[in-house]
N, C-alpha and C positions, 0 to 999 in steps of 0.2 A: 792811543786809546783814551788815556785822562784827559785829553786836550780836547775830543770828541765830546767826552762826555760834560765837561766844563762849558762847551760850547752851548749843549745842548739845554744843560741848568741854567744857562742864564738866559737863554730864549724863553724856557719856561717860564721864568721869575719878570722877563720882560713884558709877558702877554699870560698874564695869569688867565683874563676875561675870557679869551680864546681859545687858552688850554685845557678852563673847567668845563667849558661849553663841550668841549672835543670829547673828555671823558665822559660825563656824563651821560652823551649822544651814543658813544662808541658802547657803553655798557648795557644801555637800552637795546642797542644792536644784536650783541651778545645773546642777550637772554633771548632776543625774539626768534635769534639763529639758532638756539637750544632748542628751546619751545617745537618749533618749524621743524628739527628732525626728528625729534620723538614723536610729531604727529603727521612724521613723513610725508609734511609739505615742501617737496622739492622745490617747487618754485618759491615760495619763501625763502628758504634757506640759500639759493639764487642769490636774491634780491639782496638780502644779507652779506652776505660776500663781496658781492659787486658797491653794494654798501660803504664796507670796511676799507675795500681797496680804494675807492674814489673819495675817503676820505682822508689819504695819504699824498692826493695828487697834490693839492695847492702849496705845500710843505716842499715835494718835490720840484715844481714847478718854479718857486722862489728860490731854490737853488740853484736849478738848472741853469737860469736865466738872471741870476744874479738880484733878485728883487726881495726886497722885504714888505710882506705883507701886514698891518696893519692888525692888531687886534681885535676892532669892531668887523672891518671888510673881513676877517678869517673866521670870526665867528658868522656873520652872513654867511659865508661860503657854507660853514660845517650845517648850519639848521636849512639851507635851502636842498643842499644834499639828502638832506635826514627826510625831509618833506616832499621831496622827489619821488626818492626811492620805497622808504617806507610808510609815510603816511596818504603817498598821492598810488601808489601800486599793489602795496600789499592792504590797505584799508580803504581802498576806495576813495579816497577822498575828493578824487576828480570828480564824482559823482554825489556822492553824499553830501559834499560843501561847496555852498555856492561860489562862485569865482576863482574858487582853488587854483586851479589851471592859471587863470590870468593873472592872479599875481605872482605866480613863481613866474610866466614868462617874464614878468616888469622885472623882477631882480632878477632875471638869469641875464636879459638886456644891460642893467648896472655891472654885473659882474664882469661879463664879455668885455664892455667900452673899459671897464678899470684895467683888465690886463691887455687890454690894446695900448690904454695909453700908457701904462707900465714898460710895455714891449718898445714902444715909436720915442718914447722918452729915452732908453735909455740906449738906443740909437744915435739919439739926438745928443745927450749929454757926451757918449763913447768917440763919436764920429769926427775926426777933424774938419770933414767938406760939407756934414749935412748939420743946419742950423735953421731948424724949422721955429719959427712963431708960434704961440700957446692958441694962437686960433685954428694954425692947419694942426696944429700936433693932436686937439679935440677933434678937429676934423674927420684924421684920420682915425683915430678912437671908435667914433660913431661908426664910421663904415667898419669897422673891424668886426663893432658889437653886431650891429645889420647882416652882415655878411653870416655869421656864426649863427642867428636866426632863421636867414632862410637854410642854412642849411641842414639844419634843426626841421625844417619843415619838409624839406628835399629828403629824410628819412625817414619821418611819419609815414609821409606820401607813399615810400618806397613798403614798409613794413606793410602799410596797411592792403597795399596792390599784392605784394608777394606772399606775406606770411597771415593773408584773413584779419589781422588784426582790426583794431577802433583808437587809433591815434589819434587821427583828425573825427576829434567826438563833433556829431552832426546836430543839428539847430533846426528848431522848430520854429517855422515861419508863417504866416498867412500872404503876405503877398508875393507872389512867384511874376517876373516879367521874362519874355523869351520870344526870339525873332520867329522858334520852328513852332509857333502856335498859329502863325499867319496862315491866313486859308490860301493865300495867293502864292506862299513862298516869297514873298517880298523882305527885304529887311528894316523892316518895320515890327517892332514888338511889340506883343502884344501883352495887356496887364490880366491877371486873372487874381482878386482880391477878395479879402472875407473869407478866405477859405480856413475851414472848420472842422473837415473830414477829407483820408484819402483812402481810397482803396486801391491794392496791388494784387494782381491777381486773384482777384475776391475775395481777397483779404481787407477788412476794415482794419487800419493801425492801432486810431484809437490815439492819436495823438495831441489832435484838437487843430493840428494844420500842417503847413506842407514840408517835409521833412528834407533839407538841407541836407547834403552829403560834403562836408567837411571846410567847405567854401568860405562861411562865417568861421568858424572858428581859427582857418589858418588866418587870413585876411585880422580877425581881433588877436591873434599870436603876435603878429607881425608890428600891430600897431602898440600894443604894451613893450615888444621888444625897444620900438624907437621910442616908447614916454623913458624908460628905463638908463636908455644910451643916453637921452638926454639929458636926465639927471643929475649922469655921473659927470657929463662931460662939462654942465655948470659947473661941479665943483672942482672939478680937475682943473679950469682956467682961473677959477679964483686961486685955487692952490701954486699953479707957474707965474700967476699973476703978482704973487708974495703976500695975496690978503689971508693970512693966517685963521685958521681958529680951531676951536675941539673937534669939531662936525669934518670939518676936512682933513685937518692931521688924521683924525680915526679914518678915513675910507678911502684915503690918494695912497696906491704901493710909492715906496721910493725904491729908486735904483742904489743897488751896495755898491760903493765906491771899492776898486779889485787893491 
């Protein structure tokens, strides 16, 4: 038990930046999880919990898997959490702030490719037969981060088909192109432009043009995911690469030697 908790004080003392960050996020949580049931807003107090707990995982996750996570990368992790849950869910902020959404997918992209290559690293470093290169080990990185986006979007999709939701938030567009506009049935699209008003069952929207059902927004999810993976995976090759510095020590996990 003092060996535990000796452990535990020197983590703290070694990642003050990420610790304070944690606390002060987690207390904000707190009171908003107070707040939420005295005004018997259950789904706040949801959101809060699911919160608190997914602010435990990356911590977990570094031990599971033998990794040390970096003070700068763990505090990204804890405020993109914090900005997920509470500021992009319970305050709207997917809507009220512009690009909200896309920039949490850019760092969730960063984040994904850090513990891919966290993960494929220390494979690489454990393995006697697999001695992968700093450009397939990025490689597989990316696809890692790639892969966890779409499937990120393979549940929006799913949420929004099954449970009515507005995950995949839809886009206002003026030019609409489509093959089933053709008078002849040919596959040949046809363009329909300038458009400024739509009516749905004599209903004017009101939107000012042609309302996108989720198409942009996954397709622009998808593409901050790869700006994000690729980011990380810059510095993840300079860091195998041995070119040192602040910016990379803070955001490359290393693997704990057993």
């Amino acid at each position: 038990m003092k060996k535990q908790f000796k452990n535990i004080k020197n983590e703290i003392k070694a990642k003050k930046g990420s610790f304070t960050v944690y606390v002060i996020l987690r207390m904000i949580v707190v009171f908003i999880l107070i707040r939420s049931f005295f005004r018997a807003d259950y789904e706040g107090v949801f959101y809060c919990v699911l919160t608190l707990i997914l602010f435990f995982l990356p911590s977990l996750l570094a031990r599971r898997f033998k990794i040390e996570l970096p003070s700068a990368l763990e505090s990204i992790i804890f405020i993109f959490i914090f900005s997920a849950e509470i500021l992009g869910e319970l305050n709207s902020a997917y809507i009220t702030i512009p690009h909200f959404d896309t920039a949490l997918h850019t760092v969730n992209g960063f984040i994904c490719a850090a513990f891919g290559f966290a993960l494929v690293d220390m494979l690489n470093r454990g393995g006697q037969k697999i001695s992968l290169s700093p450009l397939y080990l990025c490689i597989v990185a990316f696809c890692f981060s790639m892969t966890i986006g779409v499937l990120w979007e393979f549940f929006e999709f799913f949420m929004d088909t099954v449970f009515a939701r507005d995950m995949q938030k839809d886009t206002v567009i003026s030019v609409i192109r489509s093959v089933k506009l053709h008078p002849e049935g040919k596959n040949i699209p046809v363009t329909l432009d300038g458009i400024t008003s739509v009516t749905v069952n004599g209903r004017e929207l009101g939107l000012g043009g042609y309302l996108d059902i989720g198409l942009y927004d996954t397709m622009k999810d998808l593409l901050v995911n790869f700006v994000g993976a690729v980011v990380f995976c810059f510095i993840g090759y300079f860091s195998l690469k041995g070119r040192k510095s602040q910016v990379v020590e803070g955001l490359v996990p290393k693997t704990v030697d057993n």
